[in-house]
C-alpha positions in Angstrom: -268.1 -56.0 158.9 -267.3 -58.3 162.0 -267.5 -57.1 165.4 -264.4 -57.5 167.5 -265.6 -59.3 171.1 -263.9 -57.9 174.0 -262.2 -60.1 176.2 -263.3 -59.8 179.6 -261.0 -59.7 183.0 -260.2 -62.5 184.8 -262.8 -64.0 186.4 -260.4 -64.8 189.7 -258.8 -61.4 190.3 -260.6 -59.1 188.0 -257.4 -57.9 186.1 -256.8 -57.9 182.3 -252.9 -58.8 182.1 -254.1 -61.7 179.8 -251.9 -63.2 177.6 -253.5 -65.6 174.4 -251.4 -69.3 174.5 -251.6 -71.5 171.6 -251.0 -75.8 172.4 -250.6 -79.0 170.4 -249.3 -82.1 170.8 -246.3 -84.1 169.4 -248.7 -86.4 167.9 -251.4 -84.7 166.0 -251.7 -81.4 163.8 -253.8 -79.9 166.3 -253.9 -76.3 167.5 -255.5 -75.5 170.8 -256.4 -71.6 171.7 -256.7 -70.0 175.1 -255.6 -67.2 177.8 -253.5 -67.2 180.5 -253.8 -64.8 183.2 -250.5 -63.2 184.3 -251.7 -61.7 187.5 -253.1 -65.0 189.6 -252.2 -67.5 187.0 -255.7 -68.7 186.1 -255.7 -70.6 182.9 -258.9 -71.0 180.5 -259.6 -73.9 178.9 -258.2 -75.1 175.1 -260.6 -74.1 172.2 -260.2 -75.1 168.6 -260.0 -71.5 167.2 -259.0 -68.1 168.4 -262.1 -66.8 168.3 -264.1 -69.5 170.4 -261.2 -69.1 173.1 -262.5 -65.4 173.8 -265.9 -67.0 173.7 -264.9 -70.2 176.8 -263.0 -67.3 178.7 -265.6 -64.6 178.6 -268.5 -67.5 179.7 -265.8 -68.5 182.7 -266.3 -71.9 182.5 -263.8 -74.4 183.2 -260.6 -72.0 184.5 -258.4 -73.4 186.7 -256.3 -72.0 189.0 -252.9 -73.1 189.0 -251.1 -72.5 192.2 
């Protein structure tokens, strides 16, 4: 049985209106994971699977706040 990890609020403005974006490039086969926060528009970084995304969001590293 796996545990489901809970995805935390945003680390900017504390909401949870978070939206999971998938990425890749013309060039390669590629998928990239992360969130994208719908409130303040704070972005987490790519990861290389769904389930490390929740894990970069939820350690708040590397957001960036696009204005």
């Amino acid at each position: 049985m796996t545990d489901k990890i809970k995805l935390k609020p945003c680390h900017f403005c504390g909401l949870t209106n978070l939206s999971r974006f998938t990425s890749s490039t013309p060039d390669s086969d590629e998928v990239g994971y992360g969130f994208y926060c719908h409130s303040c528009g704070t972005k987490g970084p790519h990861a290389q699977s769904k389930e490390q995304a929740v894990e970069v969001w939820n350690r708040r590293m590397q957001c960036q706040l696009r204005n």
